[in-house]
C-alpha positions in Angstrom: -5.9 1.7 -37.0 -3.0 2.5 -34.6 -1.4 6.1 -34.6 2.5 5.2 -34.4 5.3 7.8 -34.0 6.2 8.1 -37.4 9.8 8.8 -38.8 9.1 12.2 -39.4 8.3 12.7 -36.1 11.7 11.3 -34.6 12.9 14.3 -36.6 11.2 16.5 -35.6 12.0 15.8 -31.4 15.2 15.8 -32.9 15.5 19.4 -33.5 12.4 20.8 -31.5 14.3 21.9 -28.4 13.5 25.6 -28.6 10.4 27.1 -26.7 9.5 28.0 -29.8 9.6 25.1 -31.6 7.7 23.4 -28.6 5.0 26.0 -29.2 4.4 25.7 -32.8 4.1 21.8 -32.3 2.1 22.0 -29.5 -1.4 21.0 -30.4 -4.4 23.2 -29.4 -5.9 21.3 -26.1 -9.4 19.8 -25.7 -11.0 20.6 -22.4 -10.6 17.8 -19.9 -13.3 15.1 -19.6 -15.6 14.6 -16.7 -19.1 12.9 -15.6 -20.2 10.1 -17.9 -17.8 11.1 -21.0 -14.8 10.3 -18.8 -16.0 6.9 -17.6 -16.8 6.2 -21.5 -13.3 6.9 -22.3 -11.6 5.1 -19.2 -14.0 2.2 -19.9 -12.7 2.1 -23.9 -9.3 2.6 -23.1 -9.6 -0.3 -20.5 -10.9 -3.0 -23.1 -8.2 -1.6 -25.0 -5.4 -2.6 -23.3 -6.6 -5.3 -21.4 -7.2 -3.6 -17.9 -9.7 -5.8 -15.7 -10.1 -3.7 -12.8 -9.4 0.7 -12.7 -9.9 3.0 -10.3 -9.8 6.7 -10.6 -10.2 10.3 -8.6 -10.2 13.5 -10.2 -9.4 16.3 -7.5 -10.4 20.4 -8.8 -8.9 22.5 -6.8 -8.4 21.0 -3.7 -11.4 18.9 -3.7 -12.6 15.5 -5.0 -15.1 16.3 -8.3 -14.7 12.9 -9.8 -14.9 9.3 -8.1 -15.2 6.5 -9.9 -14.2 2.4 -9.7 -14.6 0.2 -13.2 -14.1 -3.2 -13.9 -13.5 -6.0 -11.5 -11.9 -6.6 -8.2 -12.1 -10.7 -8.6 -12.2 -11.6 -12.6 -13.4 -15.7 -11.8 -16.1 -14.5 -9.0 -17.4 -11.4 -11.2 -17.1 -9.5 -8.3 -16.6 -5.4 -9.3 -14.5 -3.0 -8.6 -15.8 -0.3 -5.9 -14.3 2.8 -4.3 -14.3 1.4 -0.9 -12.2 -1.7 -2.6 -8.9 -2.6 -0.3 -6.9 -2.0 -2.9 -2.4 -2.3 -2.5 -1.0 0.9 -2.3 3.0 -0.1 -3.6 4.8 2.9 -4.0 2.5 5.5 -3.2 2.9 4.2 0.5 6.5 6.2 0.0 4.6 10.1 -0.9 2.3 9.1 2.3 5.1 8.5 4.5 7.0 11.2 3.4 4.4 13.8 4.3 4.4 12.4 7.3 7.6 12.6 8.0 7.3 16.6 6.7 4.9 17.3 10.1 7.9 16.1 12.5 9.9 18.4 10.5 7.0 21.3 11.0 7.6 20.8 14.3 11.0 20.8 14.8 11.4 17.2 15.7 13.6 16.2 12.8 16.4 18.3 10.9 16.5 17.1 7.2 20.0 17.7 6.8 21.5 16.3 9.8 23.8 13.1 9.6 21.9 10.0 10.3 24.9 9.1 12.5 23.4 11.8 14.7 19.9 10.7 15.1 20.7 7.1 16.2 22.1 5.9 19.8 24.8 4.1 18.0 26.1 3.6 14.6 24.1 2.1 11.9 26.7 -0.4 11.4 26.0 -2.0 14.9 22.7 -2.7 13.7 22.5 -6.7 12.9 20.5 -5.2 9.7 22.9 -3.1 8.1 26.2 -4.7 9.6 27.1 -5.3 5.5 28.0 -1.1 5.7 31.1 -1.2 8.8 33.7 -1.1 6.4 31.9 1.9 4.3 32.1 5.4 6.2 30.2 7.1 4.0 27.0 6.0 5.5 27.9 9.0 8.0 27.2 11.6 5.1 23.7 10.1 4.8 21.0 12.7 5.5 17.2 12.3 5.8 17.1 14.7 2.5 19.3 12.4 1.1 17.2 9.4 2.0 13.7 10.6 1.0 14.9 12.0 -2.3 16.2 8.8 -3.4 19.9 10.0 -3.2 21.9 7.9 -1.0 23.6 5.8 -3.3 21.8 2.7 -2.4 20.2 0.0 -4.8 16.7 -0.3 -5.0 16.5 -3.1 -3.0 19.7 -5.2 -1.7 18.6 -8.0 -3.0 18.5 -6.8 -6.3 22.3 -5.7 -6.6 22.9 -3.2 -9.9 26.4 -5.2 -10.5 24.5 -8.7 -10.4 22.2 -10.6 -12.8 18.5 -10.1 -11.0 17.1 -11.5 -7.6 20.3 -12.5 -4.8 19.1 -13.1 -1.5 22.6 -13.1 -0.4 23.6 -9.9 -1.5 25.3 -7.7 0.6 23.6 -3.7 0.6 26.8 -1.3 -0.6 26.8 2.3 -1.3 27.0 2.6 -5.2 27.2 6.1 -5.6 28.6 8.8 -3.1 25.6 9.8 -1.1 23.9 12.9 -2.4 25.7 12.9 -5.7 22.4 11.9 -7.9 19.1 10.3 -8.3 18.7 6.3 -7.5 15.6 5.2 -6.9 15.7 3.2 -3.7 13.3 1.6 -1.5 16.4 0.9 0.5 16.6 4.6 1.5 13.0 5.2 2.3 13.0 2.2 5.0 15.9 3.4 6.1 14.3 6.8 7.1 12.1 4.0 9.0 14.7 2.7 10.4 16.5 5.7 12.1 13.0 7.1 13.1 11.7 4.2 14.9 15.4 3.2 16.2 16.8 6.6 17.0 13.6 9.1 17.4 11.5 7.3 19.6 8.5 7.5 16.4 6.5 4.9 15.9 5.6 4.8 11.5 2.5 3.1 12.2 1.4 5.8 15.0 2.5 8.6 13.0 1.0 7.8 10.0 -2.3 6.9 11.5 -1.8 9.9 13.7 -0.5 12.5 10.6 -3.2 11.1 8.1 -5.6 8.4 8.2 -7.2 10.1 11.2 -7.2 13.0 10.5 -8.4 12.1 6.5 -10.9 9.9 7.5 -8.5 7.3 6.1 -10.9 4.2 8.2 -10.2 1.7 5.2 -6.2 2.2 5.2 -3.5 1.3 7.3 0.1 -0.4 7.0 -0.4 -3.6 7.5 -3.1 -6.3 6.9 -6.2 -6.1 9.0 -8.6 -9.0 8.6 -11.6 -6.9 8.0 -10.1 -6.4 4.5 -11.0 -9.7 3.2 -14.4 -8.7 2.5 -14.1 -6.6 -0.5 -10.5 -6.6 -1.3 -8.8 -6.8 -4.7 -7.1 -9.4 -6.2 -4.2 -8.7 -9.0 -3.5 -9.6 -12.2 -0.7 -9.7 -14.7 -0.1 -9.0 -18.4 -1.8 -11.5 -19.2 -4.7 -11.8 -17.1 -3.1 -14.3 -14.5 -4.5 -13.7 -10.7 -1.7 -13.0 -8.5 -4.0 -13.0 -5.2 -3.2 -10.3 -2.5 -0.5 -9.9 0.2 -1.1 -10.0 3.3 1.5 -8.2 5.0 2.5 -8.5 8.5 4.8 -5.8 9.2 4.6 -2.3 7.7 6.9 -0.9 5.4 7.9 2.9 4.5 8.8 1.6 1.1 5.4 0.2 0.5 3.4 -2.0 2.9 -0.4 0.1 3.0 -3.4 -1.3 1.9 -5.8 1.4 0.9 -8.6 2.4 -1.4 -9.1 4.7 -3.8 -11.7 6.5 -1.8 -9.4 7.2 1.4 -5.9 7.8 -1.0 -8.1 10.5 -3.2 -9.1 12.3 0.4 -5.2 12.2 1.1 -4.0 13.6 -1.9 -7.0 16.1 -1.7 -4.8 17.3 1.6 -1.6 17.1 0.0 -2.0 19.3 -2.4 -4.2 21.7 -0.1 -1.1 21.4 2.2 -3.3 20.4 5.1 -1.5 19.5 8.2 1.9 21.2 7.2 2.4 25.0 7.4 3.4 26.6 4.1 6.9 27.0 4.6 7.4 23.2 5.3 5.1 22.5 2.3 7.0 24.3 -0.1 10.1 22.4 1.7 8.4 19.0 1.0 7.9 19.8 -3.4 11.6 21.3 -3.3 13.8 20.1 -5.9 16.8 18.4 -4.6 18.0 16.0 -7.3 17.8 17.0 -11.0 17.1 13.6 -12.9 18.8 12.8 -15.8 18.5 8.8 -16.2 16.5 7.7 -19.1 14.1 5.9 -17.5 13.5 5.5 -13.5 14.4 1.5 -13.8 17.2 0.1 -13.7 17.9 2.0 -10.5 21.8 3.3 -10.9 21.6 2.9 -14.4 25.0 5.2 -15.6 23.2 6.3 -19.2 21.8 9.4 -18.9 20.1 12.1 -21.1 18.6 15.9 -21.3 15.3 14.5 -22.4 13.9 15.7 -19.5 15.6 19.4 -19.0 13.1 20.8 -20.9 10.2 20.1 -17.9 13.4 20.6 -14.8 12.2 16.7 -13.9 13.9 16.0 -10.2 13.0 14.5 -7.3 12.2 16.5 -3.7 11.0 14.3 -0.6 9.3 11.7 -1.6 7.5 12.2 -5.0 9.2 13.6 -8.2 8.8 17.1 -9.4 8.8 19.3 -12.8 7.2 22.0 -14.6 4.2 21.3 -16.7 2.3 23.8 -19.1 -0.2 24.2 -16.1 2.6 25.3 -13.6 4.6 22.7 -11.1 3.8 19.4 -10.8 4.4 16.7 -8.6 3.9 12.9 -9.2 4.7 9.3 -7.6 3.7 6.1 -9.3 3.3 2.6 -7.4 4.4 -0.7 -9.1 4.1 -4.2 -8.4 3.6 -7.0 -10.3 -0.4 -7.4 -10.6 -0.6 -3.4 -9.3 -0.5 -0.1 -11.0 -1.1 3.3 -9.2 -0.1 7.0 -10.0 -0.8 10.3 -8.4 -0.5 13.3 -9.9 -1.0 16.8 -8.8 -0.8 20.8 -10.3 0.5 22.4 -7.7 -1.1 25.8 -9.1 -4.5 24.9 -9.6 -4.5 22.2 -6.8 -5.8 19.5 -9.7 -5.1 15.6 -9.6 -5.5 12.6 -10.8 -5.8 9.5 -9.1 -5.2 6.5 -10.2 -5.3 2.6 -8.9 -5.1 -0.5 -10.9 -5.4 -4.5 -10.0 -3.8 -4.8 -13.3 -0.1 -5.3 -14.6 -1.4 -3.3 -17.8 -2.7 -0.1 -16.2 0.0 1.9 -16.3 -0.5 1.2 -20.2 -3.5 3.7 -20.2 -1.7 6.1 -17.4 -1.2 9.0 -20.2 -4.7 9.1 -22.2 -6.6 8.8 -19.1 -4.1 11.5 -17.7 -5.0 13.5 -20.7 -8.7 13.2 -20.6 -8.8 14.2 -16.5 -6.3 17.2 -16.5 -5.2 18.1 -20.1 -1.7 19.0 -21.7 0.7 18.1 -18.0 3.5 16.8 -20.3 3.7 13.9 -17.7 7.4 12.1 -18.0 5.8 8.6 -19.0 8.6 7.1 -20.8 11.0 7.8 -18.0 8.6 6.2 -16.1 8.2 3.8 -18.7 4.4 3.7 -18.7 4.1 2.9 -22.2 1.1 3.3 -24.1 -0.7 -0.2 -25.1 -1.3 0.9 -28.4 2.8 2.1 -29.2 5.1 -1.1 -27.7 7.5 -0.2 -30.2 8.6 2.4 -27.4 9.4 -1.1 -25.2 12.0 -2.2 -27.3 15.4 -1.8 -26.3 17.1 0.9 -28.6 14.4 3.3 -27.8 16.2 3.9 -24.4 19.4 5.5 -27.0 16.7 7.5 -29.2 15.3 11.1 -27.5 11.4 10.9 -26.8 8.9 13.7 -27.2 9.5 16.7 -25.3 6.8 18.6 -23.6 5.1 20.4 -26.3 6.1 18.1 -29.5 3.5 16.0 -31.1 2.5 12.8 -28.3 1.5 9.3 -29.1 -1.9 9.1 -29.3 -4.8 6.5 -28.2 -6.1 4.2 -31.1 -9.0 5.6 -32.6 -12.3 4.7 -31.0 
């Protein structure tokens, strides 16, 4: 029988906005999973919502405790799921970059806060690429602050214009919103960083990444493009409904999210990230900054103008690269990856240098992101509406009115997983 959010409860997030309140209501926590009781429950909750391939790292303190593949990388050849499985990296590409980008700050190579128009030879509009933005000065007030904390004013994508009706492959890229003025996700922004890097600061992504992280990681089944060698255990996705979706193979690498990894070499990564390896602690503590409070109700649609204090309660905002907020278990810090037939999240505790690690061939995994985040770390009141990673087992939380109706705040009573 399924657990849904009952009216009662809508009253009670109604009014529970004291610490207080958030205490009373918050239940007493059962002590995270591990070994053979976690792969039962990420196994379960797999059949349960329909999740044909998972992949998933547990990280203790700065260290990998818990690594584990499930499932199927090819569904019609029976082939599974391993760790060393080429798996697409999507988004999560964006908090690898982004570190990397951190070490040329740690060494002085690149000011976060200096105009854009200062680190090129010439101005962005005389690029063939970005010609659309002469008639638009603001593109001068664009930092690189500005463009790895998603704050530029850009679209996601220009393609996908938030005044139009869905895919235009003739739209025009246009600055939406004044350039530091608020959160907008936009993958627009983070290949711009690219851009002016590659263009105006002699730096190679490709080198530095390799260079900044899948050397030094012993990253040797990662990289941001395709490499042929891949083909031999790679992992094809799937959609809602089980359809295969194949694998790109991409040809040039992008900031925004080109890498092909596995969930072997990405768990060693975010092992380092959240040691702060390769970064000294002042630029570390630069790169988890807060720089733009979020107040959208969900992350999608990008420049969506509705907004709402859901989220005040935790301080969600973005920093450079992955979003931030305060959980029960201290600061926390988060990026998902999304693409049709591919799910992934990393999550980290900054305090206790615990994470989860999560990678997915599967349209539905981001349906089990919160009970499997539950079962590895515990009570991390992890925004999932905002990042609308709705449980399988509560789609009432899909429909449309739910974007007007407050969700559970961090500490009142969360959906829960259908009983085993």
């Amino acid at each position: 029988m399924q657990h849904h959010l009952s009216t009662a409860l809508f009253g009670l997030v109604a009014l529970c906005t004291s610490a207080a309140c958030m205490a009373q209501a918050t239940p007493t926590p059962t002590p995270p999973l591990r070994g053979a009781a976690l792969d039962k429950e990420v196994q379960r909750l797999m059949a349960e919502g329909h999740v044909p391939g998972f992949a998933l790292a547990v990280i203790e303190n700065g260290k990998v405790v818990h690594l584990r593949a499930y499932g199927e990388r090819d569904t019609q050849k029976k082939l599974p799921l391993t760790v060393d499985t080429v798996m697409y990296a999507a988004s999560i590409t964006k908090a690898a970059f982004s570190y990397s980008v951190m070490s040329l700050v740690d060494r002085q190579r690149l000011n976060l806060d200096t105009s854009i128009a200062d680190l090129l030879p010439k101005p962005l509009p005389d690029y063939p690429k970005y010609t659309d933005l002469t008639d638009d000065p603001r593109w001068r007030k664009i930092t690189p602050r500005m463009l790895l904390s998603h704050s530029t004013g850009f679209p996601n994508f220009r393609s996908y214009p938030p005044d139009g009706n869905g895919y235009d492959p003739n739209s025009k890229l246009k600055i939406y919103a004044e350039p530091g003025s608020r959160f907008a996700y936009s993958g627009e922004g983070i290949n711009l960083m690219q851009f002016v890097l590659e263009n105006g600061q002699d730096t190679d992504v490709v080198t530095l990444m390799q260079k900044q992280l899948f050397t030094p990681f012993g990253m040797t089944h990662s990289s941001m493009t395709w490499r042929k060698d891949f083909a031999d255990n790679l992992a094809i996705g799937y959609d809602e409904s089980g359809k295969p979706l194949g694998h790109k193979q991409r040809e040039s690498a992008r900031a925004a999210g080109s890498m092909d990894t596995t969930i072997s070499d990405y768990a060693k990564l975010l092992a380092g990230m959240v040691r702060g390896d390769g970064l000294s602690a002042k630029t570390h503590a630069e790169w988890l900054k807060p720089v733009q409070r979020i107040r959208s109700i969900q992350q999608f649609p990008t420049l969506d103008t509705a907004t709402t204090t859901d989220n005040d309660g935790i301080k969600l905002s973005y920093a450079l690269g992955v979003a931030v907020y305060q959980s029960p278990q201290g600061p926390a810090w988060f990026k998902s990856g999304h693409e049709e037939g591919t799910n992934n999240l990393a999550l980290c505790l900054q305090q206790s240098r615990n994470c989860v690690l999560i990678m997915s061939n599967s349209s539905n995994g981001e349906s089990i992101y919160k009970y499997v985040i539950d079962a590895a770390l515990g009570p991390s009141c992890f925004p999932w509406f905002w990042e609308s990673d709705i449980p399988y087992d509560h789609p009432e939380w899909r429909r449309p009115e739910h974007r007007n109706q407050p969700h559970p705040p961090c500490g009142a009573p969360q959906p829960q997983p259908t009983a085993a």
